[in-house]
C-alpha positions in Angstrom: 114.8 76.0 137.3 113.6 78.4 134.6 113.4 77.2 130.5 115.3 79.8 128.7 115.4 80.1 124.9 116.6 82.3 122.1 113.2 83.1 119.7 114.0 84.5 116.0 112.5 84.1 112.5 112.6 85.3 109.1 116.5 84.9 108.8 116.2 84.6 105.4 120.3 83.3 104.8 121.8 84.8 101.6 119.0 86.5 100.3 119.8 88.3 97.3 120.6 92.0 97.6 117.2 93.4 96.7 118.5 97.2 95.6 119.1 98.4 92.5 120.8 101.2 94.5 123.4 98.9 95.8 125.7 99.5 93.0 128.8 100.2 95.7 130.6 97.1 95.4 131.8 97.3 99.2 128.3 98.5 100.3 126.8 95.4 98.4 129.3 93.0 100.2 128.5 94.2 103.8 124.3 93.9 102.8 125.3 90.4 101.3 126.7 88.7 103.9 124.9 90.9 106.8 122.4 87.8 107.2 125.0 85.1 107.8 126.6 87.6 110.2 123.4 88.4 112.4 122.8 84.6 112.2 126.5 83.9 113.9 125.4 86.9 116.6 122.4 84.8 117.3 124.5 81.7 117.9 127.2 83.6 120.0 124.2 85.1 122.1 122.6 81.4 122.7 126.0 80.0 123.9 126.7 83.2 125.9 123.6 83.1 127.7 123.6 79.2 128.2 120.1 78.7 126.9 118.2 75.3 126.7 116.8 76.4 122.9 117.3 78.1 120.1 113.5 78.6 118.3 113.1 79.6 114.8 109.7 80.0 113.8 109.9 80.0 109.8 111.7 81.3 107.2 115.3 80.3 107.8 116.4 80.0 104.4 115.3 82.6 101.3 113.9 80.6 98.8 113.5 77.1 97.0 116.9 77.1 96.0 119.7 77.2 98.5 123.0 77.0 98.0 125.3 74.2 99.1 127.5 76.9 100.7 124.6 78.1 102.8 123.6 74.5 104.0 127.1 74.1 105.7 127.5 77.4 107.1 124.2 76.7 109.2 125.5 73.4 109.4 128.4 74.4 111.0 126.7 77.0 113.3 124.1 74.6 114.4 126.9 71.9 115.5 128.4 74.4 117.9 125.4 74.9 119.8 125.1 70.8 119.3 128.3 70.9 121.2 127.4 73.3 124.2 124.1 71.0 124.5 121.2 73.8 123.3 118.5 72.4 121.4 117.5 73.6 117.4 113.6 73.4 117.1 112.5 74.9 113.4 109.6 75.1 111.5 109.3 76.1 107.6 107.6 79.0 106.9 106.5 80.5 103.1 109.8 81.1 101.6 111.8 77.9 102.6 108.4 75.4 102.7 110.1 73.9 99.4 113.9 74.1 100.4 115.7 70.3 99.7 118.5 71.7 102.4 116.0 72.0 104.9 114.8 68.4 104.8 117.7 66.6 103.1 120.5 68.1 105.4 121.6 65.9 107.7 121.8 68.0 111.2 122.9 66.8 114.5 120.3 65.0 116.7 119.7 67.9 119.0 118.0 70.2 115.9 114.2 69.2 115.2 112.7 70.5 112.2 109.2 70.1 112.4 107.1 68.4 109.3 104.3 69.7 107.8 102.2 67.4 110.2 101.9 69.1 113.7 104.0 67.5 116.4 104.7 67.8 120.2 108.0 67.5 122.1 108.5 66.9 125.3 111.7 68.2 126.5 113.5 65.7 129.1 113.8 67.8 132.5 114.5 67.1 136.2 110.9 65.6 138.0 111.4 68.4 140.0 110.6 71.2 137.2 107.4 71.9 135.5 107.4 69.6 131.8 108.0 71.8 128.8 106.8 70.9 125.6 107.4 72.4 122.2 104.7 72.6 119.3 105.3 72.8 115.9 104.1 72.5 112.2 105.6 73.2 109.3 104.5 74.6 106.4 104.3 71.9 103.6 103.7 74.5 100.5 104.3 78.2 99.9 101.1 79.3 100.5 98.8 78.8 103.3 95.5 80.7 103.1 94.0 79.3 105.8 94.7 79.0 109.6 96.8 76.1 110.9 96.3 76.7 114.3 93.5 73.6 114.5 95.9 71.1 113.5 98.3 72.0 116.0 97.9 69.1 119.4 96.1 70.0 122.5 98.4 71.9 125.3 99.7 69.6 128.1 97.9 69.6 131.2 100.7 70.4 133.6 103.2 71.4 131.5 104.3 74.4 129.6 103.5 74.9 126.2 105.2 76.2 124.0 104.3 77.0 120.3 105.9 77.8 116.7 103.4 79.4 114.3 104.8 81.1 110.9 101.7 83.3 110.5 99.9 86.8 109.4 98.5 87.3 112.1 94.9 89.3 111.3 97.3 90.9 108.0 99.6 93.2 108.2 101.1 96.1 105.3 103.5 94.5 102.7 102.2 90.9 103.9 100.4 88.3 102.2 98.1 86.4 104.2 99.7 83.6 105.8 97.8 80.9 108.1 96.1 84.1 109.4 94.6 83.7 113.0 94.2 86.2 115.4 95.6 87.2 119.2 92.7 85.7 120.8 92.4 82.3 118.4 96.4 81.6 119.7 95.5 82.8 124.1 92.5 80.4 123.9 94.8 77.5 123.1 96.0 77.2 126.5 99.7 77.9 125.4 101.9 80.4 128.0 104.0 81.0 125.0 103.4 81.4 121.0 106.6 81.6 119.4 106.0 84.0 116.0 107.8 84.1 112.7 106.7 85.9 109.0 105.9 89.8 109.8 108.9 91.3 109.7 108.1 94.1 112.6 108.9 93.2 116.5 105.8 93.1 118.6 104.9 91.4 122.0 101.8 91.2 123.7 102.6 89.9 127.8 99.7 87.9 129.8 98.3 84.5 130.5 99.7 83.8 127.2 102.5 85.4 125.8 102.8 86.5 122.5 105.4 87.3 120.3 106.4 88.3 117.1 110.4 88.8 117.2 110.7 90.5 113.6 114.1 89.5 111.0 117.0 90.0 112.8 119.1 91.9 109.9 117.0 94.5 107.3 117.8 93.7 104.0 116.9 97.0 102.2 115.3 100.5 103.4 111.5 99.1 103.2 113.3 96.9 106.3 114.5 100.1 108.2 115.4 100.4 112.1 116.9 98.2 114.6 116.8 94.3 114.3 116.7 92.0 117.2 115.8 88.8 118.4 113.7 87.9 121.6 115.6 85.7 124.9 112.9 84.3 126.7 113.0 83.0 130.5 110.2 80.8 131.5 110.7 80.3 135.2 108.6 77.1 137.0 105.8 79.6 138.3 105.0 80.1 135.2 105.9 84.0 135.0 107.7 85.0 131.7 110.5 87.3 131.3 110.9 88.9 127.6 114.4 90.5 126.7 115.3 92.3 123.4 118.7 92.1 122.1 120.3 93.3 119.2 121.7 91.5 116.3 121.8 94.0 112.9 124.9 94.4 111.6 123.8 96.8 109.2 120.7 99.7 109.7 119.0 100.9 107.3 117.5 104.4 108.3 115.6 107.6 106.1 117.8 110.7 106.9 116.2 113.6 106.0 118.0 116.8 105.2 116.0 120.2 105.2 117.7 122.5 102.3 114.8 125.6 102.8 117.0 128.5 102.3 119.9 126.8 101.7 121.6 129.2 99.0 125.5 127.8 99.6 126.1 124.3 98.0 128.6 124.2 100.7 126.2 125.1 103.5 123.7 121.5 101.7 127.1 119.8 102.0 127.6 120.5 105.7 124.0 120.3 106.4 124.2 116.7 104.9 127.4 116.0 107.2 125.5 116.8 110.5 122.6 114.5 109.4 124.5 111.7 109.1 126.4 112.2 112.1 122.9 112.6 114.2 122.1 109.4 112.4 124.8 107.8 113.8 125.2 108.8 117.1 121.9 107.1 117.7 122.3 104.0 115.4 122.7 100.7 117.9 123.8 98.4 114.9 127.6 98.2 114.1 126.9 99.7 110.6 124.0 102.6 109.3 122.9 102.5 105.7 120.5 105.8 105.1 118.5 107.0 102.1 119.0 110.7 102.3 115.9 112.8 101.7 116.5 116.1 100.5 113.5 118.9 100.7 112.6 121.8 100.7 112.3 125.7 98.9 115.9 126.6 98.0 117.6 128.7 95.3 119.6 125.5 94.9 116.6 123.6 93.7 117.3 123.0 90.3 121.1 122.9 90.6 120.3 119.7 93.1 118.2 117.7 90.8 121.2 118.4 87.8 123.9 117.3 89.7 122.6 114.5 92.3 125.4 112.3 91.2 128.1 115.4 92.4 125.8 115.4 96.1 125.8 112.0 95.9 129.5 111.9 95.7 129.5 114.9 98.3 127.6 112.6 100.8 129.6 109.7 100.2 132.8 111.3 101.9 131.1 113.3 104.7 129.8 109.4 105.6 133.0 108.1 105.2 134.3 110.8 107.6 131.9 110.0 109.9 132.5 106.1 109.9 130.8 102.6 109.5 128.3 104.9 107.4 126.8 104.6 103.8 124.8 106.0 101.7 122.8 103.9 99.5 120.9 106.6 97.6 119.4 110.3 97.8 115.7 110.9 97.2 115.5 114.8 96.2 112.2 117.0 96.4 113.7 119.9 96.0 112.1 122.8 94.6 112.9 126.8 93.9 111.5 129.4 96.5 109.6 131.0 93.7 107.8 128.2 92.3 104.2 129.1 91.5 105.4 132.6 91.0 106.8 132.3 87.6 105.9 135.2 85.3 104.1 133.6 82.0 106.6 135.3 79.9 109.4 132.6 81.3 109.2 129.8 78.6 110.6 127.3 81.1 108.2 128.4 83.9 105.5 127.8 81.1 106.6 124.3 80.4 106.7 123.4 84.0 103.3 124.7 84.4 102.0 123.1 81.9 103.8 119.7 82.6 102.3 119.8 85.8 98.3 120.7 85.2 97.8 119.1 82.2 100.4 116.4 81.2 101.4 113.8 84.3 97.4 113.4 85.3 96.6 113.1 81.5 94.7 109.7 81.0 96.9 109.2 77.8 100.3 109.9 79.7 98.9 107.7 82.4 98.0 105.3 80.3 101.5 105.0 78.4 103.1 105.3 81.9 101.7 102.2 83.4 102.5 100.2 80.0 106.1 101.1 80.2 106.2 100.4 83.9 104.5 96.9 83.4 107.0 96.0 80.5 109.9 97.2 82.8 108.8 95.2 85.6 107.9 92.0 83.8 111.8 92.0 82.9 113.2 92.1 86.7 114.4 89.5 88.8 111.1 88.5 91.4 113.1 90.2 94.2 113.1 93.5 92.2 110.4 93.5 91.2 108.6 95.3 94.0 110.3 98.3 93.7 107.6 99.4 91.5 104.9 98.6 94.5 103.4 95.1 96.0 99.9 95.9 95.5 97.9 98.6 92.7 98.0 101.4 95.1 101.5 101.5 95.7 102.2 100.9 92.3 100.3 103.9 91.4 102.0 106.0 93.8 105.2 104.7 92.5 104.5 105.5 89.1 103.4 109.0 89.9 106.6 109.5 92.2 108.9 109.0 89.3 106.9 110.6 86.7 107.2 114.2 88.9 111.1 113.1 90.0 111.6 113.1 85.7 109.8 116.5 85.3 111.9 118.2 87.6 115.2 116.6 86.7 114.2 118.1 82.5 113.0 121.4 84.4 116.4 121.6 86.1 118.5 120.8 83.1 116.4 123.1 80.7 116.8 126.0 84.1 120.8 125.4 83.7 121.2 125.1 79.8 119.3 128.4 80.0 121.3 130.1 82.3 125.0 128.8 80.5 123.5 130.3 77.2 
C-alpha cells in the first residue's frame, strides 16, 4: 500500500496586503483573504484524495504576531482532517519561529509540530508495508545562518524517510539565506524524500532521493506572479515516487503587457488593452487574475498617456470587468512620442527634456538628494512595504532610477499638454 501525502509551505495565513496599489477596496478584500482560501483548497484536496498526511514544511503563519481569529480558523481546518484520520506534521520556518499560536494552540493529537530539537516519527502501518518515518526540526529563532541538516537523526534502515527542511537551498533571488545546504548535502542523507519549504518558486528534482520545493500556494502581490500549487505525493512500497502538481491560487497575479507603437486612437489603446486582458485570461488556471498592465512603446499618444493614467486606469478597470473575475491593480507606462530624439532645439520643452535627461537624473547631486529622500520615505513604511523600494542596494538603485525617469516624463507630458491648450 502506497504512503500518500499533501506537501505545501510558506502559507503565510493573513499576511498583510503588501501593495500600496491595492487601494480597490474589493480588490484588497479578495488579496486579503486569498491565503485562508488556498489554505481551505488544501484541506478539501487532502480529504478528497484520502491521503495519510498533510506536510507543511515552514512558514504557516506570517509573523510573530497572529491573530486569535487566525489560530481558530486553522484550528478548525486542521480538526476536519483530524476527523477523516489524516495526519498534520509541521515545522516552523523564519517568519512563524516566534509565533505563541504555533506552540501554545492546543491542536488535536493527530497534528505534530516539530520543536526546534530534531525529531523522528514513526508512522504506525500494517507489518506488511515498508515503515515510514517523518523527520523534522523546527526553527527555534528567525534567523538560521547556518545549515541544520546535521542535527537532523540518521535515516531508518528499512524504512522510508521522509524529511521537512525550511531552507535556502544554495540562495536564491529575493531570499535571505536560510539553513542553506545544497541538492547533494540533502541526497547523501539517505532520505527518498526531502519535503521543502521557504523559496517561494516550485521546483522538483526526481531520483534516488526526491526533492522538492512546492512554492506558496497563493501569491500575495505581483513580485509573487504565476500559478500557485501545492505538491500530492505517492510513495508506493517499491520505493518509486509519484509527484503531482495541483492548483490552489485563488487569485494570479500576472504582467500584461500592452504594445501602444503606432497607436494614434485612444480608443484603438483602449481596445488594445481589452484584448490583453482577455488573452490573459483565457490562459489564467486560478479562479481570479490580478495583472499589472505595462504600457510601451513609440506612439503619438505618449504624452497624453502619462497625463491621464488615472482616465486609462479607469478605462482598463471596465474592459476587466467586462471580461470577468479580472483586476487591475496598477499600470506601469513607458510610453514615449515617435519623434523623441528628433526634437528641433528651438522647442523649449524638447530642450528641457533633453537636458533633464543628459545632465540632471545621473547628476551626483540629484542622485545624492534622491537616495536621501528615498531613505527618509522608506524608514516611515510598514516592514512589509518597505521593499517596494528594493531588498538589496542594487534593486534599490534601479528603483530609484525607475521613478526618477517615470517623474520626468509625467512633468514632460504635462508641460507637452499645457503647451498645446495655450
Amino acid at each position: 500500500m502506497a504512503y500518500r501525502f499533501v506537501h505545501t509551505a510558506d502559507i503565510h495565513l493573513d499576511s498583510p496586503l503588501r501593495s500600496l496599489a491595492l487601494r480597490d477596496t474589493d480588490l484588497a478584500e479578495l488579496v486579503g483573504n486569498a491565503t485562508r482560501r488556498a489554505f481551505v483548497r488544501i484541506i478539501d484536496l487532502c480529504l478528497e484524495e484520502q491521503v495519510d498526511a498533510l506536510l507543511i514544511a515552514g512558514d504557516l503563519y506570517d509573523g510573530e504576531q497572529t491573530s486569535m481569529k487566525t489560530a481558530r480558523f486553522l484550528a478548525e481546518q486542521l480538526r476536519r482532517l483530524d476527523e477523516a484520520s489524516i495526519r498534520v506534521f509541521i515545522i516552523r520556518g523564519n517568519h512563524d519561529a516566534l509565533s505563541k499560536i504555533t506552540k501554545e494552540l492546543v491542536l488535536p493529537n493527530s497534528v505534530k509540530v516539530f520543536a526546534g530539537r530534531a525529531e523522528a516519527v514513526e508512522i504506525d502501518r500494517a507489518p506488511s508495508h515498508v515503515p515510514v518515518v517523518i523527520h523534522g526540526l523546527s526553527f527555534a529563532q528567525p534567523h538560521a545562518p547556518e545549515s541544520l541538516l546535521g542535527k537532523y537523526r540518521p535515516s531508518v534502515e528499512g524504512a522510508v524517510n521522509i524529511g521537512l527542511l525550511h531552507t535556502s537551498l544554495a540562495g536564491a533571488a529575493g531570499h535571505d539565506p536560510y539553513s542553506p545546504c545544497s541538492l547533494a548535502d540533502l541526497a547523501r542523507t539517505g532520505f527518498r524524500y526531502w519535503a521543502l519549504g521557504h523559496v517561494h518558486k516550485r521546483s522538483a528534482v526526481e531520483g534516488a532521493c526526491t526533492i522538492v520545493m512546492p512554492g506558496i500556494p497563493q501569491g500575495r502581490d505581483i513580485n509573487e506572479a504565476g500559478p500557485k500549487s501545492v505538491t500530492l505525493v505517492t510513495i508506493h512500497d517499491d520505493g518509486s515516487v509519484l509527484l503531482e502538481e495541483r492548483d490552489t491560487g485563488i487569485a494570479q497575479f500576472e504582467r500584461v503587457s500592452i504594445d501602444a507603437s503606432g497607436l494614434e486612437d485612444w480608443r484603438d489603446l483602449v481596445s488594445a488593452i481589452a484584448r490583453g486582458l482577455e488573452k490573459a485570461r483565457d490562459v489564467v488556471r486560478s479562479e481570479h487574475l490580478v495583472t499589472r498592465l505595462q504600457v510601451s512603446g513609440a506612439t503619438p499618444l505618449g504624452w497624453r498617456i502619462r497625463r491621464d493614467a488615472d482616465l486609462l486606469k479607469t478605462e482598463a478597470d471596465e474592459r476587466a470587468s467586462i471580461v470577468g473575475s479580472c483586476w487591475v491593480e496598477k499600470l506601469e507606462i513607458s510610453c514615449h512620442p515617435p519623434e523623441r530624439g528628433l526634437e528641433t532645439s528651438g522647442d523649449p520643452v524638447s530642450e528641457l527634456h533633453r537636458l533633464i535627461e543628459k545632465d540632471v537624473l545621473d547628476s551626483d547631486a540629484f542622485q545624492a538628494e534622491l537616495v536621501g529622500m528615498a531613505e527618509e520615505i522608506r524608514a516611515q513604511l510598514p516592514q512589509e512595504c518597505r521593499d517596494a523600494f528594493g531588498s538589496d542596494e542594487a534593486s534599490f538603485r534601479e528603483a530609484l532610477a525607475r521613478l526618477a525617469r517615470d517623474g520626468a516624463e509625467g512633468v514632460m507630458a504635462r508641460l507637452e499638454a499645457a503647451g498645446e491648450g495655450a
